[in-house]
C-alpha positions, 0 to 999 in steps of 0.5 A: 500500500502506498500514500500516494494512492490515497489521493483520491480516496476516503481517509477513513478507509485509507486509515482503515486499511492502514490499520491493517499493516499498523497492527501487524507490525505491532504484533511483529515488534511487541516485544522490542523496548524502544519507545522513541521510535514508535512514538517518531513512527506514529507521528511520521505516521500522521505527517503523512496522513495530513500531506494526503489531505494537502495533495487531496486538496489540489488548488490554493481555493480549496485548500483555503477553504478546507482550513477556515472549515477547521476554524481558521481566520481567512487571512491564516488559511489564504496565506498558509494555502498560497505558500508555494511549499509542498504537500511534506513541508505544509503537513508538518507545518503549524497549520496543518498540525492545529487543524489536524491533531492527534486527536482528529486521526484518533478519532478516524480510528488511526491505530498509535503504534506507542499506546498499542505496545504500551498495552502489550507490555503491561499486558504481559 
């Protein structure tokens, strides 16, 4: 599976099929002890989830409007719309992170690789 073919499709069944890899690969590394990396992973993870939406949006209009939908003032979303960066610089950006937190991807059911091997190891 590729990011990149989640351009045109529902994040919700991308981060479901997602899920699938996530929660192999947990099961794969449970037992390993290094929690920095899962926590880097899960927010690598989320960077590129927002980078979809960035590439799903397409033109500076939509963009725009799609960040006033998550509560921008409009000279925010105009300016951060029209910066000319690309979509993994504009994912990582403050921007995207206010309008798509943590929270927003636990919502849609993102699987976090820290908290699932958190439960294992305390589990055990």
């Amino acid at each position: 599976m590729k990011c990149r073919e989640g351009r045109g499709r529902n994040l919700k069944q991308f981060i479901d099929e997602l899920n699938l890899l996530l929660r192999g690969w947990i099961n794969y590394f449970r037992l390993a002890e290094v929690k920095g990396l899962f926590d880097e992973l899960d927010g690598w993870l989320r960077r590129k989830l927002r980078g979809v939406l960035w590439r799903q949006w397409k033109r500076s209009y939509t963009r725009a409007k799609a960040l006033m939908k998550r509560g921008f003032d409009e000279t925010r979303a105009w300016k951060s719309a029209i910066n000319g960066r690309g979509s993994w610089w504009n994912a990582g950006a403050s921007h995207m992170n206010e309008a798509f937190p943590k929270s927003y991807f636990d919502g849609l059911g993102l699987v976090s690789l820290l908290q699932q091997i958190h439960r294992f190891q305390f589990t055990s």
